[in-house]
C-alpha positions as CSV (number, residue, x, y, z in Angstrom):
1,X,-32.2,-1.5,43.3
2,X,-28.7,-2.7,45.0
3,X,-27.6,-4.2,42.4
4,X,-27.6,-1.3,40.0
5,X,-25.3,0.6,42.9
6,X,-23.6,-2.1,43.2
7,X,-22.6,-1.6,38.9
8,X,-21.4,1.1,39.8
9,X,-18.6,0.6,42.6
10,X,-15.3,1.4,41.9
11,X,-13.8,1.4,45.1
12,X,-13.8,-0.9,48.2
13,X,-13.7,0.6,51.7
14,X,-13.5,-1.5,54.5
15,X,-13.5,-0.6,58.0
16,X,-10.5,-3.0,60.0
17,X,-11.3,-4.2,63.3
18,X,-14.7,-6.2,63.3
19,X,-14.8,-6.2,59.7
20,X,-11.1,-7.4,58.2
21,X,-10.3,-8.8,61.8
22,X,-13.0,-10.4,64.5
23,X,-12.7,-7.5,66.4
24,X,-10.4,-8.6,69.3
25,X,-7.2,-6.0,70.1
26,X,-4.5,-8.4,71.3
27,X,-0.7,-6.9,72.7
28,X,1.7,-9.0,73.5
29,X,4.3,-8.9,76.7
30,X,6.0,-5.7,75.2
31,X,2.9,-4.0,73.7
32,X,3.1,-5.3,70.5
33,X,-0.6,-5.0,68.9
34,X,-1.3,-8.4,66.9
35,X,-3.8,-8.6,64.6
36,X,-5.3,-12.3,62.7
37,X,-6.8,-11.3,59.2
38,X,-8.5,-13.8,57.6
39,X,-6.6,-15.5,54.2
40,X,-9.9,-15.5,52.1
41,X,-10.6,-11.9,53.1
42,X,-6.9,-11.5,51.2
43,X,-7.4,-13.4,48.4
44,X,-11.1,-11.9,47.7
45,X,-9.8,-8.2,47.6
46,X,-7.1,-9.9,45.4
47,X,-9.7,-11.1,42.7
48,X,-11.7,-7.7,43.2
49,X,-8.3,-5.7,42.4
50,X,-7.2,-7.9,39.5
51,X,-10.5,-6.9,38.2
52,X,-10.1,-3.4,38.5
53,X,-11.9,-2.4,41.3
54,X,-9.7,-0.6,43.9
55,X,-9.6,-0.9,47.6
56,X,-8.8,0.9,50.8
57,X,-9.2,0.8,54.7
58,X,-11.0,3.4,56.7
59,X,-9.9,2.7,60.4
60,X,-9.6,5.2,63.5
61,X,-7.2,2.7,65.1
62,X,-3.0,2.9,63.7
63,X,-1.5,-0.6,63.5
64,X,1.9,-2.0,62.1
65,X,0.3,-5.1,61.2
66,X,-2.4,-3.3,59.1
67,X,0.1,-1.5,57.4
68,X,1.8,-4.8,56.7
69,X,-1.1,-6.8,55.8
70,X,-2.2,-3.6,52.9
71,X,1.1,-3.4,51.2
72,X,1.4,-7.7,51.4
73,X,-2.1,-7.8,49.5
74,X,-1.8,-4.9,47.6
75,X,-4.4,-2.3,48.9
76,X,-4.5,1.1,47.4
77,X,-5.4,3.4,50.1
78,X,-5.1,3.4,53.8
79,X,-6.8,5.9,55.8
80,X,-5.7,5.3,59.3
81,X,-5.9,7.1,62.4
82,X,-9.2,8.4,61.4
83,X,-11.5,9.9,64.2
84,X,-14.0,11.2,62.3
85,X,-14.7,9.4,59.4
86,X,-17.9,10.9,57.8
87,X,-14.9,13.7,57.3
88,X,-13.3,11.9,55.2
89,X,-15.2,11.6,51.9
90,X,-13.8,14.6,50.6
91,X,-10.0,13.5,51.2
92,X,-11.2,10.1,49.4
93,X,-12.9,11.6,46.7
94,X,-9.5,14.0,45.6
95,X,-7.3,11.4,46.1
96,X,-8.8,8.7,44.3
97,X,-11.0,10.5,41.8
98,X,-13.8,8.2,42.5
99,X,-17.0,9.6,42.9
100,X,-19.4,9.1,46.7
101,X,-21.7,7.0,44.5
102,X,-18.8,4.9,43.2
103,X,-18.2,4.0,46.7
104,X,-19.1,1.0,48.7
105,X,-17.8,0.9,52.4
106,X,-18.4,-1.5,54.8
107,X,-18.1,-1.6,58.8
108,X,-19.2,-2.7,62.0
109,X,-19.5,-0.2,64.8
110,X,-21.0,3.3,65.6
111,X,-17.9,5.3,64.3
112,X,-18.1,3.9,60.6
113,X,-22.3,5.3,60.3
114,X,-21.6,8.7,59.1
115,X,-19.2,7.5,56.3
116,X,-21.9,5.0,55.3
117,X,-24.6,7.7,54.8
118,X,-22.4,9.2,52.8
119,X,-21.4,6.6,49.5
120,X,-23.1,4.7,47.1
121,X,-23.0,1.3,48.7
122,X,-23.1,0.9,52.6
123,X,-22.3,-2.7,54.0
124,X,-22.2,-4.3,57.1
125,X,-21.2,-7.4,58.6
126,X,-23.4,-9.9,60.2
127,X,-22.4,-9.0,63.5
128,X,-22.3,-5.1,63.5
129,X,-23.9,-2.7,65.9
130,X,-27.9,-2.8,65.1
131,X,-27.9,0.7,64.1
132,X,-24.8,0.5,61.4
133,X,-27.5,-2.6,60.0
134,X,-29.8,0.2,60.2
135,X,-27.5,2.4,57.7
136,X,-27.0,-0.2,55.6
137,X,-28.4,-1.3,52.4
138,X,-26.1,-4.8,52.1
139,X,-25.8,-7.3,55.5
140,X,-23.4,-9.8,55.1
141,X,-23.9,-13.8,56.2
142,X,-20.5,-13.9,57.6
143,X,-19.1,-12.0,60.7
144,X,-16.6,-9.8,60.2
145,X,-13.3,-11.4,60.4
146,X,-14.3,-14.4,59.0
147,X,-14.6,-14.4,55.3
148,X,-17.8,-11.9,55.0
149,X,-15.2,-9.7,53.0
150,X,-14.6,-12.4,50.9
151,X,-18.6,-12.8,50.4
152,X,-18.5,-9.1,49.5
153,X,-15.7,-8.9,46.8
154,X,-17.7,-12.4,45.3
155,X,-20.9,-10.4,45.3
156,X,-19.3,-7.1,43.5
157,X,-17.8,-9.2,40.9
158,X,-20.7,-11.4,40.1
159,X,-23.5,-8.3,39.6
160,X,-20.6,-6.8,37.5
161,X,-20.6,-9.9,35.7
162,X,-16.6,-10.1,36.4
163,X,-16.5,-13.2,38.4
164,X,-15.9,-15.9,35.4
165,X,-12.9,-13.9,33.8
166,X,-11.3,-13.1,37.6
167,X,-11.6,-16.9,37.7
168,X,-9.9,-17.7,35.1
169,X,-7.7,-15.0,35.1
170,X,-6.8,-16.2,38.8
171,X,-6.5,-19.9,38.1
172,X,-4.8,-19.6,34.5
């Protein structure tokens, strides 16, 4: 049952374009790569680190604006530049000391499947490729870039039964 895997997450991993963004790439007139995150995304992965439960991106892409956006919200890990990421597990699982089954990850597009065969908890947003729905045991209602992270932190802390205290922890 999801839920019971879903007890047992420790760690967040989120994929960043399609998933944290909408998927669009946009440069400006001197190459500059921006990138719009969405502000509930931020402040769910907020509540879901107050609680405990760290988080991380996953991303074959390297941005300035993601680093940005990680350290302004806080994120523990940031795996970027990342062509392979099925490769990855074991860098994720030494570093953090968080077990594959301790693991949710959630993405969008071809390159994020063999990561999610791998962990405890594979998730994907509304709009992702049909086969990473395929690979995945959670689909979210919201498309990525706007607010189906959000959904997913809400969902982690409520089966953990963490939502009232990061409530009230969050609102005083």
């Amino acid at each position: 049952m999801i839920e019971e895997k879903i007890k047992k997450i420790r760690l967040l991993l989120l994929d960043v374009d399609g998933v944290l963004t909408d998927g669009r790439v946009i440069y400006n007139d001197d190459g500059t790569e921006i990138k719009a995150f969405n502000v509930k995304d931020g402040l769910g992965l907020r509540l879901l680190m107050n609680a405990g439960i760290k988080t991380g991106v996953v991303t074959g892409r390297r941005s300035n604006a993601l680093i940005y956006r990680c350290k302004n919200i806080g994120i523990h890990y940031v795996f970027d530049g990342i062509s392979e990421k099925g490769k990855l597990l074991e860098t994720i699982v030494s570093q953090t000391e968080i077990l594959p089954e301790e693991i949710a990850f959630m993405g969008d597009d071809l390159p994020d499947i063999p990561l999610l065969k791998k962990i405890g908890v594979p998730i994907a947003v509304r709009d992702a490729h049909e086969n990473v729905i395929d690979a995945s045991e959670i689909v979210t209602e919201k498309r990525g870039g706007d607010g189906a992270v959000r959904e997913i932190c809400e969902k982690i802390l409520k089966v953990k039964g963490l939502w009232d205290q990061s409530i009230n922890d969050f609102i005083g």
